[in-house]
C-alpha positions in Angstrom: 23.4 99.7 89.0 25.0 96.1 87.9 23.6 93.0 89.2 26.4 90.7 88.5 27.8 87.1 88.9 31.4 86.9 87.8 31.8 83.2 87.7 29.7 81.0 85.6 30.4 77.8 83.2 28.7 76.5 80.2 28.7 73.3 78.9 32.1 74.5 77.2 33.4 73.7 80.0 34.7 70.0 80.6 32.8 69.3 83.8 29.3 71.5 83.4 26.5 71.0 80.5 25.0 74.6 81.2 23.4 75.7 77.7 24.1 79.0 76.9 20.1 79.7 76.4 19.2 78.5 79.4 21.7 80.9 81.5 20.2 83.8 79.7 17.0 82.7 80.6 18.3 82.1 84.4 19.6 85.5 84.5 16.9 87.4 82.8 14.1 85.6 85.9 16.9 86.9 88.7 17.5 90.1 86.8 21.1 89.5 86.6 21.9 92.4 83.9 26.1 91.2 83.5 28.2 88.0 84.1 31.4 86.8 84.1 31.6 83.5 81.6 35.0 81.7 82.9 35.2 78.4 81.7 37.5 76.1 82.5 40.9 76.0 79.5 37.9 77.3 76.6 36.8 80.7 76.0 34.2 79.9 72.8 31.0 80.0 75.2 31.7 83.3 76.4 32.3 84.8 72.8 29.0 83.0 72.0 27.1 84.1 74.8 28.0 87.5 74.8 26.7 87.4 70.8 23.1 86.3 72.5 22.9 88.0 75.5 21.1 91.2 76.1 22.9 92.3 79.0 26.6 93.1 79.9 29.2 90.0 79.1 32.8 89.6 80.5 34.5 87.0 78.3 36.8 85.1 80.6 38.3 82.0 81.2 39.9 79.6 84.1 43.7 78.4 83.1 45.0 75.6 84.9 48.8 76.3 85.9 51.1 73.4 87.8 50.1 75.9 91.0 46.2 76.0 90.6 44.1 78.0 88.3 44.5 81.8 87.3 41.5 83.4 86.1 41.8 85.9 82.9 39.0 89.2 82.9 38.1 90.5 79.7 40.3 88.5 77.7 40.3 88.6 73.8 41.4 85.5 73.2 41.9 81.9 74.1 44.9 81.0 77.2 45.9 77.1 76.6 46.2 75.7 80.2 49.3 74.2 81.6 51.3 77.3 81.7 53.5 78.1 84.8 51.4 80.5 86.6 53.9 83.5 85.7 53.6 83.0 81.8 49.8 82.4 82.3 49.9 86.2 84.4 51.9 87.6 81.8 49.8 86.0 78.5 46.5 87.5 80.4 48.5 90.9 80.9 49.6 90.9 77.2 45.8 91.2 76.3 45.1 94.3 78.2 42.9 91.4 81.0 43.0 91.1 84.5 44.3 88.9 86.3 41.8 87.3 88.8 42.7 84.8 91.9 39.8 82.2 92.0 39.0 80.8 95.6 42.5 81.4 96.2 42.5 79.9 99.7 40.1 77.2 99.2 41.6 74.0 100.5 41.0 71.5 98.1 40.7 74.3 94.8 43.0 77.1 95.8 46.6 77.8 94.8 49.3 75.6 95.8 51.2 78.3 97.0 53.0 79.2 100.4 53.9 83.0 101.6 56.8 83.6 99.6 54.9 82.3 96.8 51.6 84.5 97.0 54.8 87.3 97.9 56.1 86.5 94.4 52.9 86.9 92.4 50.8 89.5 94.2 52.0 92.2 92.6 50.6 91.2 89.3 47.1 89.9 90.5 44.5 92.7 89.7 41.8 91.1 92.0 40.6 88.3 94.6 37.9 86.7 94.5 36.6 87.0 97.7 33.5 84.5 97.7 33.2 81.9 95.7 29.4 80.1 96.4 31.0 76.9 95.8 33.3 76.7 99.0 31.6 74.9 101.3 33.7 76.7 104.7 33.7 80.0 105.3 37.2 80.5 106.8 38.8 80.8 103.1 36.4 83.4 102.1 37.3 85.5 105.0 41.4 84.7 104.7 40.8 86.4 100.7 39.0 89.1 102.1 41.4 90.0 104.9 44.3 89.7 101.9 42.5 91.6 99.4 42.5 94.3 102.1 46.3 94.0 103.6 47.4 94.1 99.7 45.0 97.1 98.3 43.3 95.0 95.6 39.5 94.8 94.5 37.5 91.7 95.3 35.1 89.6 93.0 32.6 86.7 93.9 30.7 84.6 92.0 28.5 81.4 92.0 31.1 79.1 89.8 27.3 77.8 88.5 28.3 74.2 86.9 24.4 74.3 87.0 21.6 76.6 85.8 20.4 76.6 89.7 23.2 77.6 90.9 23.9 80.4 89.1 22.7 84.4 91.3 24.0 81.9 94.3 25.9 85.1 94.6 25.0 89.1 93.3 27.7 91.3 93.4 25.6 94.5 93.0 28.4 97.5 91.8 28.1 100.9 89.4 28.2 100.1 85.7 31.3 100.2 84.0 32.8 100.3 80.3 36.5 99.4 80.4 39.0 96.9 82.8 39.7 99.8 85.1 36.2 101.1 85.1 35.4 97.4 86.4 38.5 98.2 88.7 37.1 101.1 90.4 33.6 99.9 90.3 34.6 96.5 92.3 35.8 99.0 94.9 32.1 100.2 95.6 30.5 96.7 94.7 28.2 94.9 97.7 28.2 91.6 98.1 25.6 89.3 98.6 25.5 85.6 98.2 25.7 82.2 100.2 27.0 79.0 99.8 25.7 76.5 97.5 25.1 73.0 98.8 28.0 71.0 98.7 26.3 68.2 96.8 26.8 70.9 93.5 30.0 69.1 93.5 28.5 65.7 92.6 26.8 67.5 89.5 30.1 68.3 88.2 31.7 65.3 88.7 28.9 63.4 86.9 28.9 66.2 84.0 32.4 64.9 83.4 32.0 61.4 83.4 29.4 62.2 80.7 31.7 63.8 78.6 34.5 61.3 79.2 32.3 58.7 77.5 
């Protein structure tokens, strides 16, 4: 059995100065045996970590489209942001990835989409993520979870660590798998457990990029 948090950033990412080391150490003292690295626009610190790691790494990446961010699932290479979010679906699709909704309903992070929108790209998302620790309400967690349901599709959940602390906020605890529709079909049977992360996190990214800004 997996103990797994599919949402995690390294200091690859512009707004988070997580070292890869020190999130296999985190891991290895919560006995978190896979992970999801989705950083935001890069994809290098997942390559890298999964090179280090001893456990289980999905190499995947958050791509910021006019509408909000798509996340890719096992992709092979680098997305560039700033796609529309139909070529960034279809350039995660060529790769044989999944296509992943972070937060999708989270008011200040989610996508800026109304019905007929979600109506025109639900039938290419592969899964929701149904928790994400970093939304400080509940009520969008519940909204993904009711449309994961109404629209048959899988749900992930994840920390979104920008920090080593943060990161097993959330353990999604599921059967083992070996290939994207393995991870499919395990998701289905995947418990979650997890709660919200202080909303202070917030202050830790925004003072990560300032950092790099200068």
């Amino acid at each position: 059995m997996l103990r797994a948090d599919f949402h995690i950033h390294t200091r690859y990412s512009m707004d988070c100065h997580n070292e890869l080391d020190e999130i296999v150490l985190r891991c290895q003292q919560l006995n978190i045996n896979c992970v999801a690295i989705s950083d935001h626009d890069a994809t290098e610190g997942a390559f890298k970590l999964k090179e280090i790691a001893p456990f289980k790494v999905i190499i995947a990446e958050e791509i910021l489209t006019p509408s909000g961010e798509v996340m890719g699932l096992f992709l092979k290479e680098h997305i560039a942001s700033g796609l529309s979010i139909e070529r960034a679906i279809d350039s995660i699709h060529a790769q044989g990835s999944l296509v992943c909704i972070p937060h999708p309903f989270d008011p200040l992070r989610g996508l800026r989409l109304n019905e007929e929108g979600w109506e025109h790209i639900i039938g290419q998302v592969d899964i929701l993520e149904v928790f994400n620790a970093r939304c400080p309400f509940g009520k969008p967690a519940t909204k993904a979870k009711s449309y994961a349901t109404r629209h048959n599709l899988p749900g992930t959940a994840g920390s979104d660590a920008h920090s080593i602390g943060e990161i097993g906020k959330v353990i999604v605890e599921m059967p083992d798998f070996d290939t994207p529709q393995e991870f499919l079909e395990s998701l289905r049977k995947a418990k979650i457990n997890g709660k919200r992360s202080s909303p202070l996190v917030h202050f830790n990214s925004t003072w990560s990029k300032i950092k790099k800004a200068f």
